[in-house]
C-alpha positions in Angstrom: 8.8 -41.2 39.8 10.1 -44.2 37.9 10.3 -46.1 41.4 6.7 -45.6 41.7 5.9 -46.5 38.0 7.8 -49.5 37.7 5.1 -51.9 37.5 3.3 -50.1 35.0 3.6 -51.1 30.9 6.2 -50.1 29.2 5.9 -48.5 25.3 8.8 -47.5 22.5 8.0 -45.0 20.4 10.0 -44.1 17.2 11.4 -40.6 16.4 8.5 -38.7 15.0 5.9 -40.7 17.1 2.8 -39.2 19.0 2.5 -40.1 22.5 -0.3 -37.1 23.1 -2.0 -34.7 20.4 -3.4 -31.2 21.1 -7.3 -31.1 21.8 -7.1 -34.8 22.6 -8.4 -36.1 26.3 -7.3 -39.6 27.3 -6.9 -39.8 31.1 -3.3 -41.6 30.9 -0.3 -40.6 32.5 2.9 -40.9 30.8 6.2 -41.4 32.4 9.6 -40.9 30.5 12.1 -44.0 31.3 14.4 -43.0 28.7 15.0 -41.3 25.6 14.2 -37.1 24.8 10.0 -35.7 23.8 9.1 -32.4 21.6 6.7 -30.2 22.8 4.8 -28.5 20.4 1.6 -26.1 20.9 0.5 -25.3 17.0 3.4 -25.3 15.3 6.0 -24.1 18.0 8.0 -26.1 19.8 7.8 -25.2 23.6 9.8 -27.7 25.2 11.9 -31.0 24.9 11.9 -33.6 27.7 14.7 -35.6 28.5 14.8 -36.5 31.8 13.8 -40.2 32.9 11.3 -40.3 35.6 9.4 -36.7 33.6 5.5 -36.8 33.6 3.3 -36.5 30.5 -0.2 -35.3 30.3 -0.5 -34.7 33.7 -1.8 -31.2 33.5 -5.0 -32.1 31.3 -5.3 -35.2 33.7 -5.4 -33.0 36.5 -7.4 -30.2 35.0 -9.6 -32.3 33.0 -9.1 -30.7 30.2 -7.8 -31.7 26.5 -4.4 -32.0 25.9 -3.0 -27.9 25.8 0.3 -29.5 23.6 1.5 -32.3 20.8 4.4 -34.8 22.9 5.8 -36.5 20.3 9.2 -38.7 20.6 12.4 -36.8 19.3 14.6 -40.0 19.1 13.4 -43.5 20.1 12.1 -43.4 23.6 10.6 -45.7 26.3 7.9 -44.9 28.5 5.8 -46.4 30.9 1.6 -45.7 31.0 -0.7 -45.1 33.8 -3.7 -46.1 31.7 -6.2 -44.5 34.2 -4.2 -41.6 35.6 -6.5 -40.7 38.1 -6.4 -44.4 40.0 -2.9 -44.2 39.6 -2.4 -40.8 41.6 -4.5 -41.5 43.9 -3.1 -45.0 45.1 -0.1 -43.1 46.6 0.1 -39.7 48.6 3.9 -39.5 48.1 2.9 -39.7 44.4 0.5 -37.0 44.6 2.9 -34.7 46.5 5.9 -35.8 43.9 3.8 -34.1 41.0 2.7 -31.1 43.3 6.2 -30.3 43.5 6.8 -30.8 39.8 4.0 -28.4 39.1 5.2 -26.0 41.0 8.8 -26.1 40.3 7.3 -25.4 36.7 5.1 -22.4 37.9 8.4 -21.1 39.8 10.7 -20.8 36.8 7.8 -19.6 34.8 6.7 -16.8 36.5 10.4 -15.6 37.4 11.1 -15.9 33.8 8.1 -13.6 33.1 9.0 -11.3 36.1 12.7 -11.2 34.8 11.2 -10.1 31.2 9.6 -7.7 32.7 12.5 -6.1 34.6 14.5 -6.3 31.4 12.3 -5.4 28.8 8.9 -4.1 30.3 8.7 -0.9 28.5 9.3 -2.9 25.1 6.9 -2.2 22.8 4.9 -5.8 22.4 6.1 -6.9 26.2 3.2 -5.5 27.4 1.4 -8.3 28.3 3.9 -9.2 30.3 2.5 -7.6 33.4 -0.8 -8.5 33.0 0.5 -12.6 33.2 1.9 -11.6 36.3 -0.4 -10.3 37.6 -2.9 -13.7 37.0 -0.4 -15.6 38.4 0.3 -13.4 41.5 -3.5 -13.8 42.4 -2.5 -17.9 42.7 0.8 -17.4 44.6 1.8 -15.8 48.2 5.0 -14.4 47.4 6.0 -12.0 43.8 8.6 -13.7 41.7 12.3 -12.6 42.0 15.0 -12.3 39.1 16.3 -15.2 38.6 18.1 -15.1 34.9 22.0 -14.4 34.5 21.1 -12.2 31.9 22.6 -8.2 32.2 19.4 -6.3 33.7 20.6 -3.7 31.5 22.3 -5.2 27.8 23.2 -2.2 25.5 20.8 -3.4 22.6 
């Protein structure tokens, strides 16, 4: 990703610094070049990206939806903009297929996380819900999730 983004302008953002707010819509595309992002839905902190080359907003660019999550820096950070998103994934099909498999890396670990909850703690009072995600994402993929975690399938607690 940062091969394909090179030419594109380059911003620094400060620790503490917004690059995308919850519920807002813009139609850019972010690329990290360097430094670590907080992701926050609410008040929770979902993620952190630190790898150069990550994307940024590309799910509500894709979607065409508001922004599902606050990105702000965590430490001063450099990243390059696609000021219209859309032009720039559609000027390369590599590009396009670079984020597909980004995506669905994501949607992998995801839904074997959720499927290893499940195995572990289904009958847990509060998990329930657990199988009903599953279930929504199973109607989107060809193949169940496996176990994936290194957790015990069976801790004593």
């Amino acid at each position: 990703m940062l091969t394909h983004s090179a030419h594109l302008e380059e911003v620094e953002f400060a620790p503490g610094e917004q690059v995308i707010t919850e519920g807002g819509s813009s139609g850019e595309l972010w690329v990290l070049v360097s430094g670590a992002l907080t992701v926050r839905k609410g008040d929770e902190v979902v993620n952190s990206i630190t790898r150069p080359g990550a994307l940024v907003g590309e799910i509500s660019l894709l979607l065409g939806t508001a922004h599902g999550a606050t990105v702000e820096a965590a430490e001063a950070s450099r990243l390059r903009i696609a000021r219209d998103g859309h032009a720039f994934l559609g000027a390369d099909a590599e590009l396009m297929r670079l984020v597909a498999a980004g995506l669905a890396e994501r949607l992998n670990f995801v839904s074997t996380y959720l499927a290893d909850l499940k195995h572990q703690y289904g009958d847990a009072p509060g998990l329930s819900m657990v199988t009903d995600v599953l279930t929504r994402l199973a109607v989107h993929q060809d193949q169940p999730a496996r176990s994936g975690s290194s957790r015990d399938p069976d801790p004593e607690y």
